[in-house]
PASEVEX-609725 format. One record per residue: x, y, z of N, C-alpha, C in turn; residue in three letters; residue number from 1. Coordinates in steps of 0.02 Angstrom, whole numbers. Layout:
REM residues N
SITE|X|Y|Z|X|Y|Z|X|Y|Z|ala|NUM .
...
//
This chain:
REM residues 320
SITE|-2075|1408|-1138|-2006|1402|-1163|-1958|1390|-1105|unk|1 .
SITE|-1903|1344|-1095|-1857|1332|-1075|-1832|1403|-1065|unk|2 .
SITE|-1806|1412|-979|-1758|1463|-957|-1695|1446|-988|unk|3 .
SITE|-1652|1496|-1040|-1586|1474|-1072|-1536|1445|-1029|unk|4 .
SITE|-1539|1472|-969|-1474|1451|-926|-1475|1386|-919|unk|5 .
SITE|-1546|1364|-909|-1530|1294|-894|-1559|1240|-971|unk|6 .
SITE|-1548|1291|-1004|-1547|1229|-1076|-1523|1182|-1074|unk|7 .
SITE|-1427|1195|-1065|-1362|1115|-1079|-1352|1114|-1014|unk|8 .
SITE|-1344|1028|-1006|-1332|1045|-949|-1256|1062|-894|unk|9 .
SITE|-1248|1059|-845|-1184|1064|-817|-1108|1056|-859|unk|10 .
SITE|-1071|1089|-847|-1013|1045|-854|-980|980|-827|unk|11 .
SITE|-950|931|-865|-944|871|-809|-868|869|-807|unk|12 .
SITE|-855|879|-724|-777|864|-716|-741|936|-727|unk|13 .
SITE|-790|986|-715|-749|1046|-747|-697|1079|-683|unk|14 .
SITE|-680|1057|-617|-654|1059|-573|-554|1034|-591|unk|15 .
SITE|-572|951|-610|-544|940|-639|-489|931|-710|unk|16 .
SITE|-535|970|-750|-540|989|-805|-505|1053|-807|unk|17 .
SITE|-496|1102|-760|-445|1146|-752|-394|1126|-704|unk|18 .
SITE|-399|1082|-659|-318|1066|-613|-273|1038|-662|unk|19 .
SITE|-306|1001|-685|-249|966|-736|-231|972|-790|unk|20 .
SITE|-270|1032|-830|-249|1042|-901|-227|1127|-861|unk|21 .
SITE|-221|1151|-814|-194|1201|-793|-196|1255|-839|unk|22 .
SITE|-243|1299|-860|-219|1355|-885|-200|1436|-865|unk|23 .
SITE|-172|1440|-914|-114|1507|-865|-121|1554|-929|unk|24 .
SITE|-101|1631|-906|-128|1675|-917|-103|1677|-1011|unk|25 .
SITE|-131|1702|-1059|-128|1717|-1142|-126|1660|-1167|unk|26 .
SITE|-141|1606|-1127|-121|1524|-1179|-202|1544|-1210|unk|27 .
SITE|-204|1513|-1286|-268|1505|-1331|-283|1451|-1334|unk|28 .
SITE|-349|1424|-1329|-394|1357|-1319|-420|1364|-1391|unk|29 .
SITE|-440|1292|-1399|-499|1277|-1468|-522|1228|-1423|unk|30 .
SITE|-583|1258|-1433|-661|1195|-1364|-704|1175|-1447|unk|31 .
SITE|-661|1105|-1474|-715|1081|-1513|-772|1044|-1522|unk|32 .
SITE|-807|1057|-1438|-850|1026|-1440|-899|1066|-1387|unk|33 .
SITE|-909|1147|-1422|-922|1204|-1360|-967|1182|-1328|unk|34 .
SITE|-1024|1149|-1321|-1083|1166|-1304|-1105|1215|-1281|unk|35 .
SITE|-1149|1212|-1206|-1166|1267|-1187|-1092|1320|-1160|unk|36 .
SITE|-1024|1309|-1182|-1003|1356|-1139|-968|1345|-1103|unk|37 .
SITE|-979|1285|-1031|-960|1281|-995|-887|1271|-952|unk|38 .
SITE|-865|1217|-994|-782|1239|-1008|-748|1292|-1016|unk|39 .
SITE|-778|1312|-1081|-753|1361|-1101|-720|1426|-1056|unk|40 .
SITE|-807|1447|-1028|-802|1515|-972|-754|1504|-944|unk|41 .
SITE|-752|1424|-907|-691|1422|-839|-612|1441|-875|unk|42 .
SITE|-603|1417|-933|-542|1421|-952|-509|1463|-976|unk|43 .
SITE|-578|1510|-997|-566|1594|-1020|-546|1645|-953|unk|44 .
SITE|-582|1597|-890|-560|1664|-825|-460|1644|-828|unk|45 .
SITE|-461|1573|-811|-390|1565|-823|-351|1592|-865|unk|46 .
SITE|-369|1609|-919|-307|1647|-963|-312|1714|-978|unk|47 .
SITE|-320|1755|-942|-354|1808|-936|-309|1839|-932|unk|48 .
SITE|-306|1910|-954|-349|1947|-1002|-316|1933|-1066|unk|49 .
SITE|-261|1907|-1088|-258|1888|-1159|-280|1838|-1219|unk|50 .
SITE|-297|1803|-1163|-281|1723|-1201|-347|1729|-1244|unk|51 .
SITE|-342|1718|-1319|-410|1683|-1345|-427|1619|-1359|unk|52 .
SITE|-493|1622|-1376|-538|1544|-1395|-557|1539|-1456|unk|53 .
SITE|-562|1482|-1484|-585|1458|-1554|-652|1419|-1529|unk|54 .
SITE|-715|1438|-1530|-768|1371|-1495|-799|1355|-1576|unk|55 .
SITE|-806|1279|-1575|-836|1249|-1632|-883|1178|-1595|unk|56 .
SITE|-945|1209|-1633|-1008|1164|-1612|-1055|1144|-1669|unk|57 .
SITE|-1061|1088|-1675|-1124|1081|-1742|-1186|1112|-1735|unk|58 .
SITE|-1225|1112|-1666|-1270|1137|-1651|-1301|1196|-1639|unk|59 .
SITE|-1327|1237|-1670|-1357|1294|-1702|-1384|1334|-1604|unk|60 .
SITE|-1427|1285|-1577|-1450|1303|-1518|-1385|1333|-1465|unk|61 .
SITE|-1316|1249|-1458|-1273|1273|-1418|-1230|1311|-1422|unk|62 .
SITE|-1221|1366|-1500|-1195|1406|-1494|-1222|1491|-1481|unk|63 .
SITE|-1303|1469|-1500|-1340|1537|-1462|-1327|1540|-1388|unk|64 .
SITE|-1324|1481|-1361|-1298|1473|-1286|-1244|1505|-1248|unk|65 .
SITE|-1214|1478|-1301|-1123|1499|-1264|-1109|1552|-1281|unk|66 .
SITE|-1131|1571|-1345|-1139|1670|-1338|-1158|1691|-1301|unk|67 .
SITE|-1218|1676|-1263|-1250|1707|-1192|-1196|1721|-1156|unk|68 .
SITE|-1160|1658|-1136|-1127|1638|-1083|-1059|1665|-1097|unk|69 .
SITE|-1019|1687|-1142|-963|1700|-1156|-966|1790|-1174|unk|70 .
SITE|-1042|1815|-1165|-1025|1854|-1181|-976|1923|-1164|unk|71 .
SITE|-970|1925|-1106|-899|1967|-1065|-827|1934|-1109|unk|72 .
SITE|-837|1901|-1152|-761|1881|-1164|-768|1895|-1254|unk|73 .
SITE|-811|1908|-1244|-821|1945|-1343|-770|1960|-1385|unk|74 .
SITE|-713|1999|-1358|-652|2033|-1409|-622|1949|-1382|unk|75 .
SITE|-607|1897|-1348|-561|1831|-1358|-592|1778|-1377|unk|76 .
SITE|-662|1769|-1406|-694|1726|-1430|-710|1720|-1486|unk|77 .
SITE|-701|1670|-1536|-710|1675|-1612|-768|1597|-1595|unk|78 .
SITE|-822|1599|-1629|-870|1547|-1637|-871|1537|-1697|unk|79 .
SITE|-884|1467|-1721|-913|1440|-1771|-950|1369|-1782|unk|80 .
SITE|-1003|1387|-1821|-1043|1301|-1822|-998|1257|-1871|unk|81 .
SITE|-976|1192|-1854|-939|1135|-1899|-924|1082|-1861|unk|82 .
SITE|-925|1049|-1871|-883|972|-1843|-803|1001|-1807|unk|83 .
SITE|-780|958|-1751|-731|975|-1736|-674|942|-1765|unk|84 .
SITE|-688|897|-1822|-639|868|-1865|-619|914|-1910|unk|85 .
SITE|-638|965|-1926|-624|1043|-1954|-593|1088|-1923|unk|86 .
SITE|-573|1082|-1869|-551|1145|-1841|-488|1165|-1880|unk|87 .
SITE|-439|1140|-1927|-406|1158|-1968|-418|1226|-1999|unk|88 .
SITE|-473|1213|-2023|-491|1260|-2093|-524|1314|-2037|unk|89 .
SITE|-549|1319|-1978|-549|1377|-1941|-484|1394|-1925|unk|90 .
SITE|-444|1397|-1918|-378|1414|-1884|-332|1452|-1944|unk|91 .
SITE|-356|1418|-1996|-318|1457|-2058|-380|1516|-2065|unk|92 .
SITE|-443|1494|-2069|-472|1576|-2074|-473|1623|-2036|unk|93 .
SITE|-465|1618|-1974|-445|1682|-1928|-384|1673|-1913|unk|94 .
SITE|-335|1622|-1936|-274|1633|-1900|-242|1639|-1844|unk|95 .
SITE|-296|1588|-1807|-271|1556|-1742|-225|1537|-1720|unk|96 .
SITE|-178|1568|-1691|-121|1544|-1670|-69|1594|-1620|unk|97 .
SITE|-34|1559|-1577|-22|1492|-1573|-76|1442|-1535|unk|98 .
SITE|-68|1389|-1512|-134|1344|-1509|-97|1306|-1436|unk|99 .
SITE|-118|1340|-1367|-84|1291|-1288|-134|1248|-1280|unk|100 .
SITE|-211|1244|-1287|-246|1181|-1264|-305|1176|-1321|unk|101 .
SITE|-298|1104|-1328|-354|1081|-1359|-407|1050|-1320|unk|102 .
SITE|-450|1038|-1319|-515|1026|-1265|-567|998|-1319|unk|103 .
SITE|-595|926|-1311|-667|916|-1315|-705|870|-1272|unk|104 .
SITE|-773|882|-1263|-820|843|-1213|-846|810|-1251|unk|105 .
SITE|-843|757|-1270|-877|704|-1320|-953|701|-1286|unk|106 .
SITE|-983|728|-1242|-1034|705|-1211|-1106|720|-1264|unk|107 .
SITE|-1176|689|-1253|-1228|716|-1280|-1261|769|-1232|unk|108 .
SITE|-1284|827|-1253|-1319|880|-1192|-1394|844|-1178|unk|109 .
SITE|-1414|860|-1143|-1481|836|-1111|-1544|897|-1177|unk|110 .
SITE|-1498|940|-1188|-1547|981|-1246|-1568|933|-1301|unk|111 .
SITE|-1509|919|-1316|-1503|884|-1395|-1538|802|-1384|unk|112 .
SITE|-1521|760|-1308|-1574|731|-1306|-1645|720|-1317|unk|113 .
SITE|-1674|792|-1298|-1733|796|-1274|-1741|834|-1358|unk|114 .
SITE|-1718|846|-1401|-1732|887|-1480|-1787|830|-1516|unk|115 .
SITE|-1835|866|-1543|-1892|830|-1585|-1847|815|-1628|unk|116 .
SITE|-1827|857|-1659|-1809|858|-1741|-1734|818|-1759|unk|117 .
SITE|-1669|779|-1687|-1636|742|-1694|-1664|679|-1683|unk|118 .
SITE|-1708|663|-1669|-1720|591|-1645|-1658|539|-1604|unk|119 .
SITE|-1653|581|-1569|-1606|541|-1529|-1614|478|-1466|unk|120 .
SITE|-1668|519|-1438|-1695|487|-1381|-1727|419|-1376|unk|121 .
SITE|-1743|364|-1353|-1767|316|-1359|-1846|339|-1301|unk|122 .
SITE|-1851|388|-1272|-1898|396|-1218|-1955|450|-1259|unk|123 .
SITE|-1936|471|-1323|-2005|523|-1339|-2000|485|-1431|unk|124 .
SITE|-2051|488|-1453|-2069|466|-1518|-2051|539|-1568|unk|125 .
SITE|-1994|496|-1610|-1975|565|-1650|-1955|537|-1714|unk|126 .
SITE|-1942|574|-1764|-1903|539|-1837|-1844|531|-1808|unk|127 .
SITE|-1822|450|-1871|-1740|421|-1847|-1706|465|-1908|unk|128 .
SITE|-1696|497|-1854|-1629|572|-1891|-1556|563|-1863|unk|129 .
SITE|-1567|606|-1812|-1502|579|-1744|-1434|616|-1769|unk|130 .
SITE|-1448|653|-1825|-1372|702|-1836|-1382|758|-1795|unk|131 .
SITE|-1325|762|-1751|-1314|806|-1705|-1320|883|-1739|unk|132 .
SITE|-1351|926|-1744|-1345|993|-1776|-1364|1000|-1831|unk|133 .
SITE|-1406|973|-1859|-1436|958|-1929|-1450|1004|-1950|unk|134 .
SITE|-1412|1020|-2014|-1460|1096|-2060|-1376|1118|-2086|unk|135 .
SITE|-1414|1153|-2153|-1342|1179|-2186|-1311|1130|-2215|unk|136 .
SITE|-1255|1138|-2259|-1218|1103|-2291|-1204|1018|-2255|unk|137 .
SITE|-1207|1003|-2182|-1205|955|-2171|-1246|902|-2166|unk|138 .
SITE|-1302|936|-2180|-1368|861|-2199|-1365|839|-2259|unk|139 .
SITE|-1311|869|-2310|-1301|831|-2354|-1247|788|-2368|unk|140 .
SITE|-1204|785|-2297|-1136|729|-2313|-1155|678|-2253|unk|141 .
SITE|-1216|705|-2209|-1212|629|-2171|-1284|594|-2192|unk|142 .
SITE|-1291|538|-2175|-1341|487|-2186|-1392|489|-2107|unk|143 .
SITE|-1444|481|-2142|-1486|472|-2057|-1512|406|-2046|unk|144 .
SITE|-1522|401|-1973|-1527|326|-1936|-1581|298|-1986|unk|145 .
SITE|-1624|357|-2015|-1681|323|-2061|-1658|289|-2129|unk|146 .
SITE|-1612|299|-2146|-1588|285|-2204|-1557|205|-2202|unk|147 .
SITE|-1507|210|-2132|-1474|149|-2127|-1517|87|-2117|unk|148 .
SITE|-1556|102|-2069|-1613|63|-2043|-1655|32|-2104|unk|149 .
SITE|-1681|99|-2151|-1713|43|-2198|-1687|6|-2273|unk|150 .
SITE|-1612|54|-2289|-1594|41|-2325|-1512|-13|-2350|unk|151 .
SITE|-1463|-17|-2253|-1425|-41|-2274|-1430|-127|-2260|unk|152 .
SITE|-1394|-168|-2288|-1405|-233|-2292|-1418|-274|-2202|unk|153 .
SITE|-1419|-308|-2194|-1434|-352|-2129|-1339|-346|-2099|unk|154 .
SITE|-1286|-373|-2125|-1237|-370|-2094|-1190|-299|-2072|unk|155 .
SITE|-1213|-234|-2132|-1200|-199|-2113|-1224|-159|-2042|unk|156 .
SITE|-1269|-177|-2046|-1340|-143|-1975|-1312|-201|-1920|unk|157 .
SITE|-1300|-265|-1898|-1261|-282|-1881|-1198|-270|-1849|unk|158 .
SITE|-1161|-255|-1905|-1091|-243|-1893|-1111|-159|-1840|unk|159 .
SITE|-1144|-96|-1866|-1123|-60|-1832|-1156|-64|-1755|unk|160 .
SITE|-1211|-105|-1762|-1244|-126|-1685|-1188|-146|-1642|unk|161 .
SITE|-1137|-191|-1666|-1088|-228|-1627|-1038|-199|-1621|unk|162 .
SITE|-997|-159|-1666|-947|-122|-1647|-947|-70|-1633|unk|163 .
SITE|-1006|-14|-1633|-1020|36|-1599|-1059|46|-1539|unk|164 .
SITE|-1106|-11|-1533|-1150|-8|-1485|-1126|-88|-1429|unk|165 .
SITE|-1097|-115|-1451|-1079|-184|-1426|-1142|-228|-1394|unk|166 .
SITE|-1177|-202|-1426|-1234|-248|-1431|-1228|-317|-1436|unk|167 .
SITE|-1256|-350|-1364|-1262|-448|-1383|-1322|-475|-1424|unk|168 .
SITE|-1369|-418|-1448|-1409|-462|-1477|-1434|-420|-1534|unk|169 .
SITE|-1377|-396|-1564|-1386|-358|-1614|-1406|-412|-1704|unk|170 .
SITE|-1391|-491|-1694|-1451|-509|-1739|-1498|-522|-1730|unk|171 .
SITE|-1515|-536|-1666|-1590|-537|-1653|-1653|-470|-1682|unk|172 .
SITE|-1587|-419|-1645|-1647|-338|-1673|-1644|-338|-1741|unk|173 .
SITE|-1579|-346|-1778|-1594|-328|-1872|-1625|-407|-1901|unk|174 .
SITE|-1629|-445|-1868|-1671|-501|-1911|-1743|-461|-1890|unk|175 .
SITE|-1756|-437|-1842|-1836|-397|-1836|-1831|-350|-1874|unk|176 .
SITE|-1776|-288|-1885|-1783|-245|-1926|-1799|-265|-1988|unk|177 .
SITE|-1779|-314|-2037|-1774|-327|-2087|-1851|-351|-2110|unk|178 .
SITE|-1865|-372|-2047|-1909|-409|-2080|-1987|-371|-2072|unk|179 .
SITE|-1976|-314|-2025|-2041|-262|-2009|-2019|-224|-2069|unk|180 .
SITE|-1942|-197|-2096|-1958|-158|-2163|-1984|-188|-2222|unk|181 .
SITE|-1981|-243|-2239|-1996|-277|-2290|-2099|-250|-2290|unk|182 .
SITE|-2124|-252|-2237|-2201|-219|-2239|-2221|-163|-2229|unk|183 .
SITE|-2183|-130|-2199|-2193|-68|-2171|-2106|-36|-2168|unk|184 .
SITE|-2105|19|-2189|-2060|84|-2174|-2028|90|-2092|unk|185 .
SITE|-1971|101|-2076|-1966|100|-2012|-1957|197|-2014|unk|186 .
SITE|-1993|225|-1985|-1972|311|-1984|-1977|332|-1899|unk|187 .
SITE|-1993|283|-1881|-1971|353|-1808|-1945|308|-1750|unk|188 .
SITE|-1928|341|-1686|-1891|294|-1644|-1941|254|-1615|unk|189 .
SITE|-2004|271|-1606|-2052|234|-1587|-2074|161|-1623|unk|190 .
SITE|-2078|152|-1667|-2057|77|-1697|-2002|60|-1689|unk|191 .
SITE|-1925|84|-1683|-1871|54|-1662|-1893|7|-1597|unk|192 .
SITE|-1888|64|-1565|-1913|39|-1488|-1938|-19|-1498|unk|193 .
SITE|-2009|-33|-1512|-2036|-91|-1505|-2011|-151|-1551|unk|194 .
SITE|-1972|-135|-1595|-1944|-175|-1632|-1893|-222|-1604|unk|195 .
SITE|-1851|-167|-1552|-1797|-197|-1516|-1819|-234|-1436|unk|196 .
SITE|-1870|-195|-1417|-1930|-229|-1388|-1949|-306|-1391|unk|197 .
SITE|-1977|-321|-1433|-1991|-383|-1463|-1936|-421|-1507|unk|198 .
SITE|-1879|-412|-1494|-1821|-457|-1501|-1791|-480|-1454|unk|199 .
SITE|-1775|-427|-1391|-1703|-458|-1338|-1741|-514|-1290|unk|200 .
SITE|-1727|-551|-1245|-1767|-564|-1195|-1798|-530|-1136|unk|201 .
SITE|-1848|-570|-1122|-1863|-520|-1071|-1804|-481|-1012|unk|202 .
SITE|-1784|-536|-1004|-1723|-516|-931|-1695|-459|-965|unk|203 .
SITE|-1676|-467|-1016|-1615|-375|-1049|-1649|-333|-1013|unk|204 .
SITE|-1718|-324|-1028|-1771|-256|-1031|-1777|-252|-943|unk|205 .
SITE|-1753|-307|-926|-1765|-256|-839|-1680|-258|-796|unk|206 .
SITE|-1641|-242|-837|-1578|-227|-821|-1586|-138|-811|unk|207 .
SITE|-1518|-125|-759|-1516|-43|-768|-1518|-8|-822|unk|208 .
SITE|-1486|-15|-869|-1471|17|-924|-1531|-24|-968|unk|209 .
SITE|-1563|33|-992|-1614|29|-1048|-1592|-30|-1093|unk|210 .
SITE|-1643|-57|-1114|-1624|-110|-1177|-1629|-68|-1243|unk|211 .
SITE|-1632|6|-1256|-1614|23|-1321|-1583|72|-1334|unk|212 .
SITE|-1536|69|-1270|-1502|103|-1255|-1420|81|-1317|unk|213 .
SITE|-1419|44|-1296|-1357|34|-1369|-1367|18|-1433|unk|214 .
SITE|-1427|1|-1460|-1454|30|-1536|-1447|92|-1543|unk|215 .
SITE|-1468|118|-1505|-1487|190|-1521|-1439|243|-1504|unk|216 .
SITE|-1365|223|-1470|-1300|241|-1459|-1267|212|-1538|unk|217 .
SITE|-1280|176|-1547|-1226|147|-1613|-1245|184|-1663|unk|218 .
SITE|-1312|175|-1661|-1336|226|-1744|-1321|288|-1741|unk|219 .
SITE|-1337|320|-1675|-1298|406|-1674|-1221|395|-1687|unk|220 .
SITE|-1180|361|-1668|-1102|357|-1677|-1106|347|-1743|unk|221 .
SITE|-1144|308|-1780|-1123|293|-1863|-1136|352|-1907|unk|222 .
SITE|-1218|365|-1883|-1239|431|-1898|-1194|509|-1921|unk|223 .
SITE|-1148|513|-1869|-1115|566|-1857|-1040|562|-1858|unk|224 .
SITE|-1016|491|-1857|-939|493|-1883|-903|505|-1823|unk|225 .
SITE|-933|486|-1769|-915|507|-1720|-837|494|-1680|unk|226 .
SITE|-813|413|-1691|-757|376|-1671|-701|407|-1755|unk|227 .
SITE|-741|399|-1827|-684|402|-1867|-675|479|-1858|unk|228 .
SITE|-724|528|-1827|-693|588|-1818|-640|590|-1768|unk|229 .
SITE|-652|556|-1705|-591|576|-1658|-514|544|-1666|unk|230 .
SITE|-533|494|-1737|-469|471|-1731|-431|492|-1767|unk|231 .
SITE|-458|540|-1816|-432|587|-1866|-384|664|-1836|unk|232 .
SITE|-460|690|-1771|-420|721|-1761|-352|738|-1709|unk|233 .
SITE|-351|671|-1676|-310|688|-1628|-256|666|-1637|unk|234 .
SITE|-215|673|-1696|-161|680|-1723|-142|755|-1746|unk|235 .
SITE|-189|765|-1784|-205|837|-1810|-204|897|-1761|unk|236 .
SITE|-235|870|-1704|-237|925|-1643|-162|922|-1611|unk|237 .
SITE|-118|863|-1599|-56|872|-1553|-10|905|-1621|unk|238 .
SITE|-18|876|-1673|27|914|-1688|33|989|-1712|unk|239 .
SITE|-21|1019|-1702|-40|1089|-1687|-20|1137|-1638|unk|240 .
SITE|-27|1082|-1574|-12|1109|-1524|75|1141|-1507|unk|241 .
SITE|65|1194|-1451|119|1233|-1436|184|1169|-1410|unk|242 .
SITE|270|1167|-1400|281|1141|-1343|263|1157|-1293|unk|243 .
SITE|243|1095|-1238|178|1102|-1180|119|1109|-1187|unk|244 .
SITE|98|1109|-1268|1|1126|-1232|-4|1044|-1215|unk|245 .
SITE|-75|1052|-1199|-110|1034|-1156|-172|1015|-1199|unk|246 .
SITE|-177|945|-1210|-242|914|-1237|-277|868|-1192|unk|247 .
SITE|-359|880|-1182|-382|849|-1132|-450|836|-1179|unk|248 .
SITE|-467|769|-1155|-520|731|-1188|-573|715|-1150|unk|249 .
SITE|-655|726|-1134|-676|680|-1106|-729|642|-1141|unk|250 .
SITE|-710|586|-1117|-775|521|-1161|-822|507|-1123|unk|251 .
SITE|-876|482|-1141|-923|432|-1128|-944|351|-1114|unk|252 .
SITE|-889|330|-1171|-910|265|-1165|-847|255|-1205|unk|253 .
SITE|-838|172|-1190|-756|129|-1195|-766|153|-1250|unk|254 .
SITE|-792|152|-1305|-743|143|-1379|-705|226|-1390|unk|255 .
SITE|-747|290|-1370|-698|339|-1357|-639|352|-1318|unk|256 .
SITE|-663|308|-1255|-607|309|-1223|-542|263|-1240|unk|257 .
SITE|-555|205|-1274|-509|172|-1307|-450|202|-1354|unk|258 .
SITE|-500|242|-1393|-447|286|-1436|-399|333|-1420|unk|259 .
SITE|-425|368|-1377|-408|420|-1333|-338|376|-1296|unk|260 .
SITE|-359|328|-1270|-304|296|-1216|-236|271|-1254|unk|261 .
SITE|-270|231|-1314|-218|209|-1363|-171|272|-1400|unk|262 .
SITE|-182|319|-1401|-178|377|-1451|-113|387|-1393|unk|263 .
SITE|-146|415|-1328|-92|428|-1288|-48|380|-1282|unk|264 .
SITE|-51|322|-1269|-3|285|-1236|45|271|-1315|unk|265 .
SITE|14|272|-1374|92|254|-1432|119|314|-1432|unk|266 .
SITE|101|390|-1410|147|433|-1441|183|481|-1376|unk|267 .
SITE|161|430|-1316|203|407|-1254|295|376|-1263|unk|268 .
SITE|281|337|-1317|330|279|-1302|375|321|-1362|unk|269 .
SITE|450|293|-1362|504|319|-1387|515|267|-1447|unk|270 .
SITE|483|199|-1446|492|156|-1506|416|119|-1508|unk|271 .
SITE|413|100|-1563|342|60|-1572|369|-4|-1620|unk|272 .
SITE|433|-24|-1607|435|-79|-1652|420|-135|-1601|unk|273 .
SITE|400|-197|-1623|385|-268|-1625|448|-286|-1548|unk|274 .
SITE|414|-304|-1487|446|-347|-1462|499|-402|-1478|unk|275 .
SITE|565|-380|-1452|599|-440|-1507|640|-404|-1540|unk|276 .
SITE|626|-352|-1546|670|-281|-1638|746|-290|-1606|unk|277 .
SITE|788|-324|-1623|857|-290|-1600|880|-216|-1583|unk|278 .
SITE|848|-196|-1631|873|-109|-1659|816|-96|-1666|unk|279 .
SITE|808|-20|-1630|757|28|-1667|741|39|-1746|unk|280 .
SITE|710|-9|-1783|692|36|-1864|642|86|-1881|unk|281 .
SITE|599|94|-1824|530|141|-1824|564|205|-1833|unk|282 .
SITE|622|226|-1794|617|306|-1774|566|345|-1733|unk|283 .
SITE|516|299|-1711|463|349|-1692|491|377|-1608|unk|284 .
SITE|495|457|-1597|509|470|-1557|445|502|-1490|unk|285 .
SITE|444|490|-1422|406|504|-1391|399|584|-1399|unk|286 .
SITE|291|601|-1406|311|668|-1411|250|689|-1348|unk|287 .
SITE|217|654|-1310|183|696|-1262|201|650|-1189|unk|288 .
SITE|179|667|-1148|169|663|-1091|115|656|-1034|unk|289 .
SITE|99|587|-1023|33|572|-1009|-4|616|-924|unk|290 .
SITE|-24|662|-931|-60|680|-866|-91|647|-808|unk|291 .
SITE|-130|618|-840|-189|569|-827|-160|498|-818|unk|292 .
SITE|-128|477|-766|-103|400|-764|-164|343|-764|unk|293 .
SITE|-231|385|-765|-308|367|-748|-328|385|-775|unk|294 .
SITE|-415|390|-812|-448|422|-811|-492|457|-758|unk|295 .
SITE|-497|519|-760|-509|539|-697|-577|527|-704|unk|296 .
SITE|-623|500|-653|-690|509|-660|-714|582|-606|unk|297 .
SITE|-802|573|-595|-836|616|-559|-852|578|-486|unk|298 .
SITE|-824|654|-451|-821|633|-365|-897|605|-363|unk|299 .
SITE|-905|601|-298|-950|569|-255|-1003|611|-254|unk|300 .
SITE|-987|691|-249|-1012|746|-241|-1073|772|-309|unk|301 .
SITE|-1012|770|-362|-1034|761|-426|-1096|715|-466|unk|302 .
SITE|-1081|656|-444|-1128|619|-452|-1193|617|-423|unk|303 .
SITE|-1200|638|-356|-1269|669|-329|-1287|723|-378|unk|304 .
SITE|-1264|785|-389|-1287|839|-429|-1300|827|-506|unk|305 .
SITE|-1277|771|-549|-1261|746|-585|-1263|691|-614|unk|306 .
SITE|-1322|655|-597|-1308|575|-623|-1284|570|-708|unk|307 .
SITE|-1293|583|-726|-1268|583|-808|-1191|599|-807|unk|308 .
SITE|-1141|611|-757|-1075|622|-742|-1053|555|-734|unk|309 .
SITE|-1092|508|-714|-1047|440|-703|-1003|410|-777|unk|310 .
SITE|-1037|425|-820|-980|387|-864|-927|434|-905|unk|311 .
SITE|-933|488|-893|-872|520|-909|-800|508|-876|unk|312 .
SITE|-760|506|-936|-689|499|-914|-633|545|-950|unk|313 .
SITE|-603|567|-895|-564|639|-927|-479|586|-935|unk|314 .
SITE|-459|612|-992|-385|612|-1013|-347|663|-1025|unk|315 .
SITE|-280|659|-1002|-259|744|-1023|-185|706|-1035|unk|316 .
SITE|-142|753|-1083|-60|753|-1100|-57|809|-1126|unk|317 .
SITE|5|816|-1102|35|883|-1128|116|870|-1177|unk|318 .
SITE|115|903|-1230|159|904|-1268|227|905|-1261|unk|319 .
SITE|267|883|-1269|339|904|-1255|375|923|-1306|unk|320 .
//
């Protein structure tokens, strides 16, 4: 059995991740995306001794984790398993409030990689599942990679190859999918693989980045709702927030960070009408304040200890 400590792995950017979302002593966090913890701890020494936490994680494992890890902070920690597009309906059941930082790590843990029973991985042969935290009421509102794969049409499988995974040869792989389900069942990642295998050209397959590496990124994002969750909630989260908290994001890859960037920069600006508007008709008034003139990435330092830190990118604003 795996030593627990080193189940999830590191925090990424968590240096950063407190200079700039700064927390100070009784402000209350919601970490909706706890994993092992790691955030969390750091941000709990910062607000110390009052401040509490809301942690919400789908995954059953990373919150046996972060109990480990949180446990000195027991009377300011409230846990629960759900999507972090819910944190609503936690906040009205314990009555969370008031609310100085919101925090999530969009990242995948190296646990949940390496899980038989998500099929996430393109490197071990597993069922195409790929819902992050599977079990309980939520394996019955999401769909699994197995489902889409053999059951939705050619353009839909398509469409989410390309706009989630930005896949260039995403008809090449579903004209193979389509046409290996038509004889055979597609059920585990191990026929993906070779499926997508025997579509791209050779040259894809000896590039750095894996050639199934963005199939198998798109179907977990469709899988799990992953982009229409963050765009839901990060409206929901600022306007929760205290004057001044402090919301900090980190992504993985452009299409999170897209949202994230766009999100900040319209509710940056004091008007959003049309180039050209004589007069303001929007009303829309500026309500945060961008931290992050960048996304901050991982030092030099980081990335030795860390290779899986390179594509994270932290965003932070704070409320006004």
């Amino acid at each position: 059995m795996k030593d627990r400590t080193m189940y999830f792995h590191e925090p990424v950017l968590l240096d950063e991740v407190i200079n700039v979302i700064d927390p100070k002593q009784g402000e209350n966090l919601i970490d909706g995306t706890l994993g092992g913890g790691g955030h969390a701890e750091a941000i709990l020494k910062k607000t110390s001794p009052g401040g509490k936490m809301l942690g919400i994680d789908l995954d059953d494992e990373a919150l046996i984790e972060s109990k480990r890890r949180l446990e000195k902070y027991v009377d300011r920690v409230i846990l629960e398993k759900g999507n972090f597009v819910n944190f609503l309906e936690f906040t009205e059941k314990h009555n969370f409030h008031p609310i100085n930082i919101f925090f999530l790590d969009l990242g995948i843990s190296s646990q949940q990689l390496d899980s038989d029973s998500m099929g996430l991985s393109f490197l071990k042969n597993n069922l195409l599942d790929m819902r992050i935290g599977g079990g309980g009421s939520y394996d019955d509102e999401r769909i699994t990679a197995e489902q889409i794969i053999n059951n939705w049409s050619a353009d839909e499988i398509i469409k989410i190859l390309k706009d989630y995974g930005e896949e260039r040869y995403a008809k090449l792989i579903v004209r193979t999918i389509i046409s290996t389900r038509a004889e055979k069942k597609i059920e585990n990642t191990e026929q993906l693989v070779d499926i997508i295998s025997s579509s791209v050209p050779e040259r894809y397959k000896n590039q750095k980045i894996h050639y199934a590496t963005k199939t198998f990124q798109a179907l977990r994002i469709a899988v799990n709702q992953e982009l229409e969750s963050l765009q839901i909630v990060l409206p929901k989260a600022f306007e929760l927030l205290q004057s001044g908290g402090r919301i900090g994001i980190i992504s993985f890859h452009s299409l999170e960070d897209r949202i994230v960037k766009r999100f900040f920069q319209k509710e940056a600006k004091d008007c959003l009408c049309e180039v050209g508007t004589p007069t303001c008709v929007c009303n829309h008034k500026k309500s945060l304040e961008i931290l992050t003139k960048k996304p901050i990435t991982a030092s030099s330092e980081e990335l030795q200890k860390n290779p899986r830190s390179r594509s994270a990118k932290l965003r932070v604003a704070k409320k006004i």
